[in-house]
mmCIF file as Biopython writes it, N, C-alpha, C and O atoms, coordinates in Angstrom:
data_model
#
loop_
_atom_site.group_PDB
_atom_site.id
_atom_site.type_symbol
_atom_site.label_atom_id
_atom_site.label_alt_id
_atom_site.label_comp_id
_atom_site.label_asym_id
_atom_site.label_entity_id
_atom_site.label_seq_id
_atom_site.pdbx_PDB_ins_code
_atom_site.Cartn_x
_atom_site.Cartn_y
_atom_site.Cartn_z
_atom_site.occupancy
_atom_site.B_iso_or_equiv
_atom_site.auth_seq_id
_atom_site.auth_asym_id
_atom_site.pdbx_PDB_model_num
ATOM 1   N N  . UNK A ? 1  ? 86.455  73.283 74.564  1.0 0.0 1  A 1 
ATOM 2   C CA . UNK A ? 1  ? 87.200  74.053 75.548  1.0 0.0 1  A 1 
ATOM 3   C C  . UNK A ? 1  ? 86.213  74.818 76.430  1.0 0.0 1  A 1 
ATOM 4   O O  . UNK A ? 1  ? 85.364  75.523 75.885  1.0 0.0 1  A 1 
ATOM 5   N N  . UNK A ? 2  ? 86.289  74.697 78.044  1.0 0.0 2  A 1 
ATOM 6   C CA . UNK A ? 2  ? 85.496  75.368 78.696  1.0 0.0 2  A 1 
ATOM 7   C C  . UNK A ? 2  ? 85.839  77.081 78.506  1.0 0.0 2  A 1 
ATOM 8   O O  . UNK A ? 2  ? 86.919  77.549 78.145  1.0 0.0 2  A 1 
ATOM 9   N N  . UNK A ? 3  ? 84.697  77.784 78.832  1.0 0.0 3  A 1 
ATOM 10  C CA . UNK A ? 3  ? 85.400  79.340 78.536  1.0 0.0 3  A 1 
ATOM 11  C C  . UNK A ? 3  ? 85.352  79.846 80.069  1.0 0.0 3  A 1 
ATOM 12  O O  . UNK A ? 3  ? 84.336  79.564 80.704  1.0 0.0 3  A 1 
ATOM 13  N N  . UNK A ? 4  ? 85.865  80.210 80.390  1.0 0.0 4  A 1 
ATOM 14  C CA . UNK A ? 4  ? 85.693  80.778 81.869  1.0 0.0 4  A 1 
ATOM 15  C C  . UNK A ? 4  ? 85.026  82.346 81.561  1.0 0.0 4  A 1 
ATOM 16  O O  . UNK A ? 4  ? 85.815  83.139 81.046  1.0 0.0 4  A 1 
ATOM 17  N N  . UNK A ? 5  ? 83.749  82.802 81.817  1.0 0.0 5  A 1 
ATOM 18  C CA . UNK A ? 5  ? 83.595  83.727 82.232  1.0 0.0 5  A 1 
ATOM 19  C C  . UNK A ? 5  ? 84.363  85.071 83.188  1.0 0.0 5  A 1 
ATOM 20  O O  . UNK A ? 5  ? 84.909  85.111 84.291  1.0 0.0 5  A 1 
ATOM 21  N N  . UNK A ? 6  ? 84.081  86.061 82.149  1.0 0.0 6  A 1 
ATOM 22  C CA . UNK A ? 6  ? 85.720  87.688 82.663  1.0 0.0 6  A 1 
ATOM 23  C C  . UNK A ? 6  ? 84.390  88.040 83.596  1.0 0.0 6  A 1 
ATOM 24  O O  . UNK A ? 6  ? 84.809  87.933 84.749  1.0 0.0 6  A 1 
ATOM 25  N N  . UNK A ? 7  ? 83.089  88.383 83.642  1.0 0.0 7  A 1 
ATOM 26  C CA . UNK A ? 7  ? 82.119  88.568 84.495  1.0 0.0 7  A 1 
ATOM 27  C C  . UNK A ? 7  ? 81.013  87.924 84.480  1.0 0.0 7  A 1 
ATOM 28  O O  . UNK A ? 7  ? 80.419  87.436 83.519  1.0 0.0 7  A 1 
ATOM 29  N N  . UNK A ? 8  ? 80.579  87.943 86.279  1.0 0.0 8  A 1 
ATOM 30  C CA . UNK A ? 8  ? 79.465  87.099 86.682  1.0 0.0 8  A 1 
ATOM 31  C C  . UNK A ? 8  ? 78.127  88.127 87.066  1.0 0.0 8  A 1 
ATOM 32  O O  . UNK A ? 8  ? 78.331  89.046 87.859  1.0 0.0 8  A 1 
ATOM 33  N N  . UNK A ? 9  ? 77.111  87.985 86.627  1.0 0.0 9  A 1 
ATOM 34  C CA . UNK A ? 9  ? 75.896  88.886 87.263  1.0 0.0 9  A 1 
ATOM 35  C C  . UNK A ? 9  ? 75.569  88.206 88.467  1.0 0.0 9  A 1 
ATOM 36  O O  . UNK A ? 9  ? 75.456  86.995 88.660  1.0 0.0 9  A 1 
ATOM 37  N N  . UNK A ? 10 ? 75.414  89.315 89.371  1.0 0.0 10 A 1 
ATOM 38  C CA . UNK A ? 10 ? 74.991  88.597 90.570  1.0 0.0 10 A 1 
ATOM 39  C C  . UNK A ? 10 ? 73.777  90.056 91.374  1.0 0.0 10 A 1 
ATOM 40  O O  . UNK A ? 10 ? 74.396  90.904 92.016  1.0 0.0 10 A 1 
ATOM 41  N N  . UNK A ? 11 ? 72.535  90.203 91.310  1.0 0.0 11 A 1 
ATOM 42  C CA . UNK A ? 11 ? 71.442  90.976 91.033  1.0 0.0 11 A 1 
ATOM 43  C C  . UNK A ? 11 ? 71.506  92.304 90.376  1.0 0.0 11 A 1 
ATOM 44  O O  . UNK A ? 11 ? 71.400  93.469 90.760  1.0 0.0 11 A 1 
ATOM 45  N N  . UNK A ? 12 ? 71.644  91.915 89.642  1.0 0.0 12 A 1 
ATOM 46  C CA . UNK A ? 12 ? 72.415  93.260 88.611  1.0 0.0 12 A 1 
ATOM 47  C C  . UNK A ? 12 ? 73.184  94.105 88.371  1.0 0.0 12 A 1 
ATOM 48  O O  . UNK A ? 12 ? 73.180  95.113 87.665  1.0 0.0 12 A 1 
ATOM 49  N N  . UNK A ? 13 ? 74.341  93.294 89.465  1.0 0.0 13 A 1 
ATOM 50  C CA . UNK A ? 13 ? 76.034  93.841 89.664  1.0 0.0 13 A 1 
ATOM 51  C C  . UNK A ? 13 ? 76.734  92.894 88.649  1.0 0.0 13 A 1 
ATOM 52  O O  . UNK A ? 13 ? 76.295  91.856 88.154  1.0 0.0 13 A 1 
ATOM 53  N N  . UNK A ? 14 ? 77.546  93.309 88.523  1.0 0.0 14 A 1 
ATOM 54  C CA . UNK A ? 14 ? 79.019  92.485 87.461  1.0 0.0 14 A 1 
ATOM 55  C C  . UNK A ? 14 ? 79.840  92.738 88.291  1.0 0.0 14 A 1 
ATOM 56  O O  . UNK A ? 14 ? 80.218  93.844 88.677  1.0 0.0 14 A 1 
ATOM 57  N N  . UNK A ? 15 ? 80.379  91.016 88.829  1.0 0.0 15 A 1 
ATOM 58  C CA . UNK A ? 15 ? 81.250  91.156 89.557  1.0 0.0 15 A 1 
ATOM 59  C C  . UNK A ? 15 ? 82.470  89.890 88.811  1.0 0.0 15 A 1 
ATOM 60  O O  . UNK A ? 15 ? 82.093  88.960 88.098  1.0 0.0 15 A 1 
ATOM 61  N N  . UNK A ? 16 ? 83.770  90.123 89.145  1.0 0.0 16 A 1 
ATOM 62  C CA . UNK A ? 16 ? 84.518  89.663 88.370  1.0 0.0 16 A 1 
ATOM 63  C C  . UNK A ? 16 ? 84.885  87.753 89.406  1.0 0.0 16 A 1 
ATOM 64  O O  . UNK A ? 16 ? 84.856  87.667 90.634  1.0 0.0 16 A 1 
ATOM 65  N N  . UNK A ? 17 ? 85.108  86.830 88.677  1.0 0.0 17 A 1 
ATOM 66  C CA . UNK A ? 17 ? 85.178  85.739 89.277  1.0 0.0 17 A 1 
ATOM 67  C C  . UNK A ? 17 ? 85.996  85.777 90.541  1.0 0.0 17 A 1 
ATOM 68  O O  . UNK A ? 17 ? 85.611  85.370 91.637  1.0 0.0 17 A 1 
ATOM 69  N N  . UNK A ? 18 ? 86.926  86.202 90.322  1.0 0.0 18 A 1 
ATOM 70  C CA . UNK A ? 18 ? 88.180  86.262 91.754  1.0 0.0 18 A 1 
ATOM 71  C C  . UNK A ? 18 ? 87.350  86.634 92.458  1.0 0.0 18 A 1 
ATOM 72  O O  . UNK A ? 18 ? 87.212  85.753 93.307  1.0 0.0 18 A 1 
ATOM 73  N N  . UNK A ? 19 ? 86.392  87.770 92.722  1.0 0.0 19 A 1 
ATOM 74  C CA . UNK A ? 19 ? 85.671  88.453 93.941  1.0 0.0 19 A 1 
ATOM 75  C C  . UNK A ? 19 ? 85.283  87.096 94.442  1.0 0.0 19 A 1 
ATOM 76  O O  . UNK A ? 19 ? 85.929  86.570 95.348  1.0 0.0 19 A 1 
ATOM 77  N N  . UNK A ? 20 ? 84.424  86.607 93.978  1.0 0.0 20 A 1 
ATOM 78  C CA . UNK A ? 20 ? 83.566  85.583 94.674  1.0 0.0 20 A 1 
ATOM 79  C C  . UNK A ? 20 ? 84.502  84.514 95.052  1.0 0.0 20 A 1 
ATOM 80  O O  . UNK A ? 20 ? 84.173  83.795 95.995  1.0 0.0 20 A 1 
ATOM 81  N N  . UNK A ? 21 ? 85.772  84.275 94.375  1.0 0.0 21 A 1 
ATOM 82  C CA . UNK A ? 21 ? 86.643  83.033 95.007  1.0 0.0 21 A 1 
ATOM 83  C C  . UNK A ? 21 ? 87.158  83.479 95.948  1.0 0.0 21 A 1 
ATOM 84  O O  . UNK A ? 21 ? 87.522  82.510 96.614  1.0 0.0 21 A 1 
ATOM 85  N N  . UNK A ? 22 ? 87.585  84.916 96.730  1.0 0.0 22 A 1 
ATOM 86  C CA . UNK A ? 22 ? 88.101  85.550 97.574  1.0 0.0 22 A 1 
ATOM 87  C C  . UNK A ? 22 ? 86.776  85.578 98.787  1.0 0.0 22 A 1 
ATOM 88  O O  . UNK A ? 22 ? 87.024  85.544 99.992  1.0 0.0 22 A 1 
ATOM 89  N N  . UNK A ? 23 ? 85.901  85.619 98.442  1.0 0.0 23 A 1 
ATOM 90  C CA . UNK A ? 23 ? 84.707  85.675 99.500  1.0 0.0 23 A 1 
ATOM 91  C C  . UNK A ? 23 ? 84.516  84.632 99.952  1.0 0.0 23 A 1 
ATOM 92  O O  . UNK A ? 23 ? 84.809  84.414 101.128 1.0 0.0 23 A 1 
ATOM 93  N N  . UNK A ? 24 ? 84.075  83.861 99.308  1.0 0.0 24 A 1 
ATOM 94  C CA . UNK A ? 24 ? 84.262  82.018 99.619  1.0 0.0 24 A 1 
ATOM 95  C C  . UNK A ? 24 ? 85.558  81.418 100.668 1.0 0.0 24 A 1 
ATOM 96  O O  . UNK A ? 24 ? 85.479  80.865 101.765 1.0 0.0 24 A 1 
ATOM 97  N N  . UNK A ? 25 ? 86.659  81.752 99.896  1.0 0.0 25 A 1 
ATOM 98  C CA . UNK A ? 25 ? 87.733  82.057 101.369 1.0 0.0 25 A 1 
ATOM 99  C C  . UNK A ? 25 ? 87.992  82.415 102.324 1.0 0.0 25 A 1 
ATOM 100 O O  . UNK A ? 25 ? 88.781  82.068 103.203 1.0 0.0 25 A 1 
ATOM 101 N N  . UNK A ? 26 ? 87.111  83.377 102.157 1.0 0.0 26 A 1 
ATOM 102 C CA . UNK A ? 26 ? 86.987  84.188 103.807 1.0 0.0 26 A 1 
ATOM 103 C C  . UNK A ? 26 ? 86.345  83.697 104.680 1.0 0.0 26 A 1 
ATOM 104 O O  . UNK A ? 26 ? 86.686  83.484 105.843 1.0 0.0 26 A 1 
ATOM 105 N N  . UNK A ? 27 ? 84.983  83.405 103.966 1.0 0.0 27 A 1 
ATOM 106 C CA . UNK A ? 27 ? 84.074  82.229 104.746 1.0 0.0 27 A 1 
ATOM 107 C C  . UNK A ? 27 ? 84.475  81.216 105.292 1.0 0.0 27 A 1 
ATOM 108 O O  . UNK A ? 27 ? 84.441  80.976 106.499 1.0 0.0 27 A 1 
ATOM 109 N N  . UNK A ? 28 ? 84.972  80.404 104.261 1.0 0.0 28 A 1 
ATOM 110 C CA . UNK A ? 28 ? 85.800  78.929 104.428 1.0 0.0 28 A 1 
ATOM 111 C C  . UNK A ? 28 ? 86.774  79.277 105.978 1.0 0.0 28 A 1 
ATOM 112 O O  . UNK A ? 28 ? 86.564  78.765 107.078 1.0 0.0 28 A 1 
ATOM 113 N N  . UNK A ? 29 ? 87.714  80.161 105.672 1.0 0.0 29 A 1 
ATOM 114 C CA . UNK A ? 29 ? 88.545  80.484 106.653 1.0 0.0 29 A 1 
ATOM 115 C C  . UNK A ? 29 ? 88.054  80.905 107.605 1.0 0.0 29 A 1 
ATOM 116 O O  . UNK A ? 29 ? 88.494  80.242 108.544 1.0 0.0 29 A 1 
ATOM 117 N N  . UNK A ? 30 ? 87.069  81.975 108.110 1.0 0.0 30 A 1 
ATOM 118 C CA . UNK A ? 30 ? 86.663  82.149 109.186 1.0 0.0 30 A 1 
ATOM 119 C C  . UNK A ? 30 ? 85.824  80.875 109.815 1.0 0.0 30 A 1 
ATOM 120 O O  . UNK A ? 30 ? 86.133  80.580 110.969 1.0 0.0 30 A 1 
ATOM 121 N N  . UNK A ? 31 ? 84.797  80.089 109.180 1.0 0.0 31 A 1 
ATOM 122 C CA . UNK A ? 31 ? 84.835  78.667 109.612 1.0 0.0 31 A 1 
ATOM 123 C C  . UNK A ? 31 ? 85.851  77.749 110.423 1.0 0.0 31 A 1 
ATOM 124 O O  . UNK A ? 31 ? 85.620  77.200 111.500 1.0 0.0 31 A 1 
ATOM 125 N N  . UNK A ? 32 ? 86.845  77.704 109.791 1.0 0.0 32 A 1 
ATOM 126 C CA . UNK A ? 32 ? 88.005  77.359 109.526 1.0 0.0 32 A 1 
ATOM 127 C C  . UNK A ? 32 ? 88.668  78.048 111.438 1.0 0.0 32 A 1 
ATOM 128 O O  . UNK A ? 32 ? 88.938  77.379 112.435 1.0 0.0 32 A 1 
ATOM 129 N N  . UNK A ? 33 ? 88.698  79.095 111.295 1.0 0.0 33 A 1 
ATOM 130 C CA . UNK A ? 33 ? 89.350  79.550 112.643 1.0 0.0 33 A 1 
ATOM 131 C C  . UNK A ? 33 ? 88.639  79.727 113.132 1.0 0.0 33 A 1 
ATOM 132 O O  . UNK A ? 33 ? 89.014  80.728 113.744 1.0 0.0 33 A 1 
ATOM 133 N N  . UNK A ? 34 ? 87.109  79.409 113.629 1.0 0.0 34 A 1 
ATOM 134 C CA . UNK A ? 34 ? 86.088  78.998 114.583 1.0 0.0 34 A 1 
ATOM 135 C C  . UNK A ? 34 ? 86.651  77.595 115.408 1.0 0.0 34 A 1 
ATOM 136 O O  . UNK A ? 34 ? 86.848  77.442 116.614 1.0 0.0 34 A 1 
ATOM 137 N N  . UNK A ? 35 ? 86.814  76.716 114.363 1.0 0.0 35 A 1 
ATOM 138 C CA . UNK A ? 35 ? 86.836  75.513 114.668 1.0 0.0 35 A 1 
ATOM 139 C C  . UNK A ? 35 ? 88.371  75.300 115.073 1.0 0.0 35 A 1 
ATOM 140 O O  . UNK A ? 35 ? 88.625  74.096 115.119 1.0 0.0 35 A 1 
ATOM 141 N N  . UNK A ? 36 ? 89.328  76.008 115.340 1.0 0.0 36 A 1 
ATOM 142 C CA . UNK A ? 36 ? 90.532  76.132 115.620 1.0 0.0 36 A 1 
ATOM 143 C C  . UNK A ? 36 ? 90.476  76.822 116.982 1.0 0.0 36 A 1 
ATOM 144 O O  . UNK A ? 36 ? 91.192  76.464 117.918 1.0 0.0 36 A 1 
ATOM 145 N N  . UNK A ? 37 ? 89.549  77.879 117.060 1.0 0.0 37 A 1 
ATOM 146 C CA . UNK A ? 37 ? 89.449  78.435 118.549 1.0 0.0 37 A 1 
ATOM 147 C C  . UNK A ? 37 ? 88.860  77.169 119.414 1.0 0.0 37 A 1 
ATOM 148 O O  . UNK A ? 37 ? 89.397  76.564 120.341 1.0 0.0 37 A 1 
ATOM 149 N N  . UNK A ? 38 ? 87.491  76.955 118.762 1.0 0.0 38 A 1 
ATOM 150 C CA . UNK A ? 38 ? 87.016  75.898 120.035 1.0 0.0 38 A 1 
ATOM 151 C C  . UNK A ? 38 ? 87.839  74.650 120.519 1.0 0.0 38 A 1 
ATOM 152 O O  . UNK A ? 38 ? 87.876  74.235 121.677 1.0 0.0 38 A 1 
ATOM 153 N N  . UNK A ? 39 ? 88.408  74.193 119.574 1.0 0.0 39 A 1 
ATOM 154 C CA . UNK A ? 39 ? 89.322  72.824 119.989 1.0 0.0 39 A 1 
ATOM 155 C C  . UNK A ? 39 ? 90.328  73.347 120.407 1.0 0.0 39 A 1 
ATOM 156 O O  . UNK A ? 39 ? 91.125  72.541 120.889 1.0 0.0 39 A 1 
ATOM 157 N N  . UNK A ? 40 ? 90.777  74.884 120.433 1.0 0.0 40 A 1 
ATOM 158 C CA . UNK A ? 40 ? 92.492  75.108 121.205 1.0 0.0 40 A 1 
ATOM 159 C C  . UNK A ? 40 ? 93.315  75.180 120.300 1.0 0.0 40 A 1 
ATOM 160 O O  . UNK A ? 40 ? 94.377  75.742 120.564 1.0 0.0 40 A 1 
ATOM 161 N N  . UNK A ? 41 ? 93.142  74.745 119.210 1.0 0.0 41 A 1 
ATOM 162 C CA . UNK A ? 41 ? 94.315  74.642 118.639 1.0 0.0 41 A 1 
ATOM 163 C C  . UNK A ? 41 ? 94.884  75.912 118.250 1.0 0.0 41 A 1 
ATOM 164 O O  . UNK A ? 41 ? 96.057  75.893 117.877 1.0 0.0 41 A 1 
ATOM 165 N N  . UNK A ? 42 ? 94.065  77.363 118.276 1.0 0.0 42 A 1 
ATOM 166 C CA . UNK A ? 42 ? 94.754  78.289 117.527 1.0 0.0 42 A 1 
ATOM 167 C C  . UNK A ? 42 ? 95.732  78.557 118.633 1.0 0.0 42 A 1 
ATOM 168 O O  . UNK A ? 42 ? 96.663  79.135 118.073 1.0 0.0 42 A 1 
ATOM 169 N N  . UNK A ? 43 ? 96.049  78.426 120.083 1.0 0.0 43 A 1 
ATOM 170 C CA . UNK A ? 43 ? 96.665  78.988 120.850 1.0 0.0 43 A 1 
ATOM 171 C C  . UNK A ? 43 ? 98.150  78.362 120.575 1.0 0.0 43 A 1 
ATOM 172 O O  . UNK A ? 43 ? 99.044  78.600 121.387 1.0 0.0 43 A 1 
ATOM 173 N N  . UNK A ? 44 ? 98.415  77.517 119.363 1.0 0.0 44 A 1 
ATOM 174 C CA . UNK A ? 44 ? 99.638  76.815 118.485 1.0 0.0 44 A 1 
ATOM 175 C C  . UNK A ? 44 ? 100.213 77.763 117.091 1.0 0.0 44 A 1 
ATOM 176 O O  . UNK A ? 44 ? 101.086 77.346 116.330 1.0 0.0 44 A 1 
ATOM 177 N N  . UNK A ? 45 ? 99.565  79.027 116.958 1.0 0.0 45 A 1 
ATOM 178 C CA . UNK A ? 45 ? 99.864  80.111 115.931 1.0 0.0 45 A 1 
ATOM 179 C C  . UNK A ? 45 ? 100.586 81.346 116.963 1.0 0.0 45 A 1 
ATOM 180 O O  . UNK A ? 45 ? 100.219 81.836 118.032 1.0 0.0 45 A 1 
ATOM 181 N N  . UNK A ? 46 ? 101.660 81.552 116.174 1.0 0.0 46 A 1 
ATOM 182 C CA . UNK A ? 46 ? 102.761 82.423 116.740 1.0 0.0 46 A 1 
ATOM 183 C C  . UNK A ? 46 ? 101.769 83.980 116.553 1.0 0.0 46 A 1 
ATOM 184 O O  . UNK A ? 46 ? 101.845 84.833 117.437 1.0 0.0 46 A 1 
ATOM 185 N N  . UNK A ? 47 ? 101.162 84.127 115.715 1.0 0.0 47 A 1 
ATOM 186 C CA . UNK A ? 47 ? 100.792 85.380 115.351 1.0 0.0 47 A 1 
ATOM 187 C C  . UNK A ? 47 ? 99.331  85.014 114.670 1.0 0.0 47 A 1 
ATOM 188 O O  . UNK A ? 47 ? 99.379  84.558 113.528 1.0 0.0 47 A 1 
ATOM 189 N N  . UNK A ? 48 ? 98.104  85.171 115.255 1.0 0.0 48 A 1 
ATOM 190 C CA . UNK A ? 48 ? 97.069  84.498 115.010 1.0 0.0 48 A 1 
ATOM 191 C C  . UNK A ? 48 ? 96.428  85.269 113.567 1.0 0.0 48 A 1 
ATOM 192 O O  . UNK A ? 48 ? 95.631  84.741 112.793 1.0 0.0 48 A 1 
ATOM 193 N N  . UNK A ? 49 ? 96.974  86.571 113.453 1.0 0.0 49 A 1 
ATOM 194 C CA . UNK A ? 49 ? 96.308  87.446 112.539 1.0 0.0 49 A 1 
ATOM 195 C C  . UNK A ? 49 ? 96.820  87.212 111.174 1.0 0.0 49 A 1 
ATOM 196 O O  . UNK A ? 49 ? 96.060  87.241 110.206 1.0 0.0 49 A 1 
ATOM 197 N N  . UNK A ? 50 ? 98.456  86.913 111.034 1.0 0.0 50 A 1 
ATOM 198 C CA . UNK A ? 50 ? 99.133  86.334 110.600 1.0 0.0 50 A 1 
ATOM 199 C C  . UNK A ? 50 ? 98.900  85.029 109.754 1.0 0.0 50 A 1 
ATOM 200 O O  . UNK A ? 50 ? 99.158  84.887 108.559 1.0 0.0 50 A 1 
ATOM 201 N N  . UNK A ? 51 ? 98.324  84.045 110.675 1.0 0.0 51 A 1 
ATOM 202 C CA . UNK A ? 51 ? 97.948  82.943 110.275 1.0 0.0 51 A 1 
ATOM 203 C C  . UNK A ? 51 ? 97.038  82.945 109.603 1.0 0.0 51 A 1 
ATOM 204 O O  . UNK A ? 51 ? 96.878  82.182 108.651 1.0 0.0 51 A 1 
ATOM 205 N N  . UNK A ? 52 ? 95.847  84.270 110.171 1.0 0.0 52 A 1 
ATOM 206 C CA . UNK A ? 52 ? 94.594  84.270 109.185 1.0 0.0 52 A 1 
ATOM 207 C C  . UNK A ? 52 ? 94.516  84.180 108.188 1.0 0.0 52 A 1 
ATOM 208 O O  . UNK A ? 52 ? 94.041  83.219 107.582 1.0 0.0 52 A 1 
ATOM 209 N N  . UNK A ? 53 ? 95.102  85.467 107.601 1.0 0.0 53 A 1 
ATOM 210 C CA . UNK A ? 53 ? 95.785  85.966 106.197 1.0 0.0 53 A 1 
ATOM 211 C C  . UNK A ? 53 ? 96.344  84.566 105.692 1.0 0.0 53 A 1 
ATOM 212 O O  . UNK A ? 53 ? 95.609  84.104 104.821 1.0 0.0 53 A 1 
ATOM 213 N N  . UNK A ? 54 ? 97.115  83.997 105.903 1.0 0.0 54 A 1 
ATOM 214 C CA . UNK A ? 54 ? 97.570  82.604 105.219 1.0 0.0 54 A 1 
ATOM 215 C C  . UNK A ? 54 ? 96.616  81.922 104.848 1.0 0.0 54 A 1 
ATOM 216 O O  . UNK A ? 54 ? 96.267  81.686 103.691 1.0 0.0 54 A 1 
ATOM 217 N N  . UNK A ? 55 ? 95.965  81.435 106.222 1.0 0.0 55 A 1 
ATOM 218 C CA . UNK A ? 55 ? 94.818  80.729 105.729 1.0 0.0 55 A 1 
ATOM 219 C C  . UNK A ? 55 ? 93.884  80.784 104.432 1.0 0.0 55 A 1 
ATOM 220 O O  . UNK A ? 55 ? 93.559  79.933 103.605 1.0 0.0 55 A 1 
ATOM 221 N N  . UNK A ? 56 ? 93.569  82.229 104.612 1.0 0.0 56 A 1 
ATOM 222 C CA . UNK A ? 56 ? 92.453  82.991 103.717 1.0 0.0 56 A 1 
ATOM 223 C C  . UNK A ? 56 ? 93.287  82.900 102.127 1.0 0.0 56 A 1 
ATOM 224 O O  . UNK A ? 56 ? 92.690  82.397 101.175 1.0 0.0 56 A 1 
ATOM 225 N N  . UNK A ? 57 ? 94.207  83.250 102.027 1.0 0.0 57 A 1 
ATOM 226 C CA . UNK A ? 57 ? 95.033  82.612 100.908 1.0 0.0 57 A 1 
ATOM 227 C C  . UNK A ? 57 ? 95.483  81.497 100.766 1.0 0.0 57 A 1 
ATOM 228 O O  . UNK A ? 57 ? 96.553  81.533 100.158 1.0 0.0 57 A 1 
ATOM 229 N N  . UNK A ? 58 ? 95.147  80.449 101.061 1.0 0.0 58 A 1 
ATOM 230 C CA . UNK A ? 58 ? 95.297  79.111 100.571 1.0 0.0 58 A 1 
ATOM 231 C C  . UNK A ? 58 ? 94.017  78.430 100.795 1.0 0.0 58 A 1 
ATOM 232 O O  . UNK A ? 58 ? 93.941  77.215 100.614 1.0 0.0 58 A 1 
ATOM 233 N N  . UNK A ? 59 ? 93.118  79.042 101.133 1.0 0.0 59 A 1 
ATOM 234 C CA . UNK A ? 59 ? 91.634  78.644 100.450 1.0 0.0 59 A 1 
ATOM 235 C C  . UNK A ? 59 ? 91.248  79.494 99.522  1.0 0.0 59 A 1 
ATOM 236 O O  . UNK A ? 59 ? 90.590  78.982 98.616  1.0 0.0 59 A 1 
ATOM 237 N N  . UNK A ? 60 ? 91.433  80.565 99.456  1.0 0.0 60 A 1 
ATOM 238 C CA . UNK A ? 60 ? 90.914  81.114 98.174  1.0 0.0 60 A 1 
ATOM 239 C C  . UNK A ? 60 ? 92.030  80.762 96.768  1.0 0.0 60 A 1 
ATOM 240 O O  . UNK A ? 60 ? 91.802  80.996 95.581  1.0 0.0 60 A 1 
ATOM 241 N N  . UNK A ? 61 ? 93.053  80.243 97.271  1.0 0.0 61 A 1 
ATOM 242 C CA . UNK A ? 61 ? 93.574  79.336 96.294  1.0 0.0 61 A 1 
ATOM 243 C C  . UNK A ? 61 ? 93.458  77.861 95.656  1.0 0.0 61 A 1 
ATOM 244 O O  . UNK A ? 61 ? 93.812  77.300 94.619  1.0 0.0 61 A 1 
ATOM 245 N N  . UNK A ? 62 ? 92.937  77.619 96.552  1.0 0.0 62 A 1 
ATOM 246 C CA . UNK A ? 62 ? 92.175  76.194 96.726  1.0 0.0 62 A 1 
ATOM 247 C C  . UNK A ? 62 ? 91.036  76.293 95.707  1.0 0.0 62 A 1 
ATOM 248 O O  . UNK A ? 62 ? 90.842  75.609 94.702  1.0 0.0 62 A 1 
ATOM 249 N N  . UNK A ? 63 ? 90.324  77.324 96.218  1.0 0.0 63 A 1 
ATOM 250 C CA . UNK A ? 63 ? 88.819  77.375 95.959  1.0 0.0 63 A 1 
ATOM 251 C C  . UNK A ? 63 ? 89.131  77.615 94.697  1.0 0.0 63 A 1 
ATOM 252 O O  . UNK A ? 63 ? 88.562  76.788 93.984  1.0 0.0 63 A 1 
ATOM 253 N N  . UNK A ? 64 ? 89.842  78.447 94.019  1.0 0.0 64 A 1 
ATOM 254 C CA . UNK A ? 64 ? 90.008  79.261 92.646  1.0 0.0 64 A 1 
ATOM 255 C C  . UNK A ? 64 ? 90.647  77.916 91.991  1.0 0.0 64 A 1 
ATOM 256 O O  . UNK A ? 64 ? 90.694  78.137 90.781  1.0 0.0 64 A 1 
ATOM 257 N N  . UNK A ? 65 ? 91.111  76.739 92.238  1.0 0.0 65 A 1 
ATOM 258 C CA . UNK A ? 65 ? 91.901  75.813 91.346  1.0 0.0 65 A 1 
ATOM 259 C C  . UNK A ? 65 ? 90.210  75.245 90.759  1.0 0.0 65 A 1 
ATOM 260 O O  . UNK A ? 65 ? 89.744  75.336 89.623  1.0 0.0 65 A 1 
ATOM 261 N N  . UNK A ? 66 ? 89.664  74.737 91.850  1.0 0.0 66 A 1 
ATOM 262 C CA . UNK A ? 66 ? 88.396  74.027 91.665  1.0 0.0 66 A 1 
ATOM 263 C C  . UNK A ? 66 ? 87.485  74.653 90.827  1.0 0.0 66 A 1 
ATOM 264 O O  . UNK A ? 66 ? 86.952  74.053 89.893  1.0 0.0 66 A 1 
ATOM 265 N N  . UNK A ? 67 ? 87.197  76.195 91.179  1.0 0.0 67 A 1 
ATOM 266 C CA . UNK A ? 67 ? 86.059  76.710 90.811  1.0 0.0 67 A 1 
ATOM 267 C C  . UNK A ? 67 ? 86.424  77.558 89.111  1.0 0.0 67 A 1 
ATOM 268 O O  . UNK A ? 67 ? 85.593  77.601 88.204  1.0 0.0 67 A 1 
ATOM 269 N N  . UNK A ? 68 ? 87.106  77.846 89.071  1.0 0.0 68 A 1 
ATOM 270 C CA . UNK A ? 68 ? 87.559  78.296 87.734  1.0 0.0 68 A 1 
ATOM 271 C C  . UNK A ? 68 ? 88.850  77.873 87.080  1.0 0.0 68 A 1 
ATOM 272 O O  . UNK A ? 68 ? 89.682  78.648 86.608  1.0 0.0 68 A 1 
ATOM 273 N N  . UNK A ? 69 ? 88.921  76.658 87.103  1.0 0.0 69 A 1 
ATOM 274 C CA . UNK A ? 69 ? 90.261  75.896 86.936  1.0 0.0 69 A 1 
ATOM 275 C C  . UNK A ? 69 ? 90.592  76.277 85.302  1.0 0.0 69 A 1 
ATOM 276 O O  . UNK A ? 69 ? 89.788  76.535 84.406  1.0 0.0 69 A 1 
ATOM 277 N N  . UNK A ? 70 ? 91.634  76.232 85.273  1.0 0.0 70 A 1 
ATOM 278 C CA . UNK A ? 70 ? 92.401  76.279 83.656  1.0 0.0 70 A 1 
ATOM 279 C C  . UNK A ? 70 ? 91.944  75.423 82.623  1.0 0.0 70 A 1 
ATOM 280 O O  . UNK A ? 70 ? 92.474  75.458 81.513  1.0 0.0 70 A 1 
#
């Protein structure tokens, strides 16, 4: 059985796994709505800030299935 680690050291902080799957999302997502501004497409979101937030939660949901899966 894999064990999932309750904390990660990261330079001599303890930080808990979600942090880093939530950061990774943000990244992902702001990537993510870079590449949505330049091609136009974000001007297709009713509420762009709105959309962010979505976004950013369904990659850091994404990310969290992959990266610390059950």
């Amino acid at each position: 059985m894999i064990q999932i680690p309750s904390e990660l050291q990261l330079l001599g902080i303890y930080v808990p796994p979600l942090f880093l799957v939530c950061l990774l999302g943000l990244f992902a997502t702001v990537a993510i709505t870079q590449v949505l501004n330049w091609t136009g497409l974000s001007r297709l979101f009713w509420h762009p800030p709105l959309a962010f937030v979505a976004m950013w939660v369904a990659t850091s949901s994404l990310i969290g299935l992959v990266v610390i899966a059950p």
